[in-house]
C-alpha positions in Angstrom: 143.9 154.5 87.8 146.6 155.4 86.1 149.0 156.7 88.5 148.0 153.7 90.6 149.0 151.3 88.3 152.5 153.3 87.9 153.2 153.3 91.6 151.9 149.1 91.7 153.3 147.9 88.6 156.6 150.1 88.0 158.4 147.7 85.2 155.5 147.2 83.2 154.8 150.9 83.2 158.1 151.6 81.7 157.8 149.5 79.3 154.1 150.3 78.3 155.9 154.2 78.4 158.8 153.4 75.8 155.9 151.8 73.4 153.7 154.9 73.3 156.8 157.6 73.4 157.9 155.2 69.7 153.9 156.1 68.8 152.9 159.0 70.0 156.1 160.9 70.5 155.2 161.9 74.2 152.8 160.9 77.1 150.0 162.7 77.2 146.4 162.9 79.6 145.0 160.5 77.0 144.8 156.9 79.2 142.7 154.9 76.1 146.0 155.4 74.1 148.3 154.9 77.6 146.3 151.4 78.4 146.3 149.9 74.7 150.0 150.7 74.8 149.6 148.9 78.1 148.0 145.7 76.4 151.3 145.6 73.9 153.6 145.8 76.7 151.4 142.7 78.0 151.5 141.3 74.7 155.1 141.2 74.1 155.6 140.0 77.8 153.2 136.9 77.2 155.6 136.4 73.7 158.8 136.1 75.9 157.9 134.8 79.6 155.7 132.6 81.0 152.7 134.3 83.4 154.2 135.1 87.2 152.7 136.5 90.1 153.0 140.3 88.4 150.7 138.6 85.6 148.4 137.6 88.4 148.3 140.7 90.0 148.0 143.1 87.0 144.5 141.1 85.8 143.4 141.7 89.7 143.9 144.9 89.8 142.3 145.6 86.4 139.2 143.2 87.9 138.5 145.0 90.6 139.2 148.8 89.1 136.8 147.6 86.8 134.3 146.3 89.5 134.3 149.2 91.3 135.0 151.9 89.1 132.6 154.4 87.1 131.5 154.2 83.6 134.3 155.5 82.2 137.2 153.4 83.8 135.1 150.3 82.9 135.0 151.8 78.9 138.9 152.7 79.0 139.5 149.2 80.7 137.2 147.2 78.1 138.1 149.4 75.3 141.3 150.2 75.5 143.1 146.7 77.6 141.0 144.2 77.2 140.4 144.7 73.7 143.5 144.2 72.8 145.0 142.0 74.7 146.7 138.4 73.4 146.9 140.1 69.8 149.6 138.4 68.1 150.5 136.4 70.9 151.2 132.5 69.2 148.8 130.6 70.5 151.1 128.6 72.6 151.7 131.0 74.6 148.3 132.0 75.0 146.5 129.5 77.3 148.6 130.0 80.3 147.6 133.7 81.0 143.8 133.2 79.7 143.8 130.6 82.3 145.1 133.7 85.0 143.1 136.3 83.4 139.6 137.0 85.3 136.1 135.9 84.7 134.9 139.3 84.2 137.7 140.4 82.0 137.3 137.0 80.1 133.5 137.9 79.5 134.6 141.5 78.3 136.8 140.1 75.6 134.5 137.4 74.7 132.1 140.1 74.4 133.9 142.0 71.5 136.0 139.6 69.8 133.2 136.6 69.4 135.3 133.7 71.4 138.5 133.6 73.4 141.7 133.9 72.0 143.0 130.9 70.4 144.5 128.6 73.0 
């Protein structure tokens, strides 16, 4: 999942890369750490921009890896992105990207944080 996202999503990637390199020094075969570094790249994105088609198409893909994938890509996925997604993000900025993000996903973060983010 990882490599796919790479080739599918190349800007974000580098970004997500330069915030765990400032953490964690290196990139290593760890993806729980690679995909909450993910979220923060999202997380600073949704600070600066408004949601666009990438937006759209990142929550897809994460929808349906986690639809289809095995036990562990739907733990790294819940765990590791969904979990921290919209931390910090003011909560104007929020509701336009909770309004992309999918069902699924939605019911995920629900599920660990008690309600949605506040839009």
């Amino acid at each position: 999942m990882y490599k796919e996202f790479n080739d599918q999503f190349p800007d974000v990637s580098n970004k997500a890369n330069h915030i765990h390199m400032a953490y964690w020094g290196e990139i290593n075969d760890d993806a729980y750490s690679w995909f909450a570094s993910l979220a923060t790249a999202l997380n600073k994105e949704m600070i600066r921009q408004p949601p666009n088609k990438t937006h759209e198409a990142i929550f897809e893909f994460f929808r349906q890896h986690y639809l289809m994938g095995d036990a562990q890509t739907k733990n790294c996925i819940d765990v590791s992105l969904v979990e921290n997604l919209f931390w910090q993000v003011p909560q104007n900025k929020i509701e336009p990207y909770w309004t992309l993000f999918p069902g699924k996903l939605k019911c995920l973060y629900e599920a660990f944080h008690g309600s949605p983010p506040r839009t």
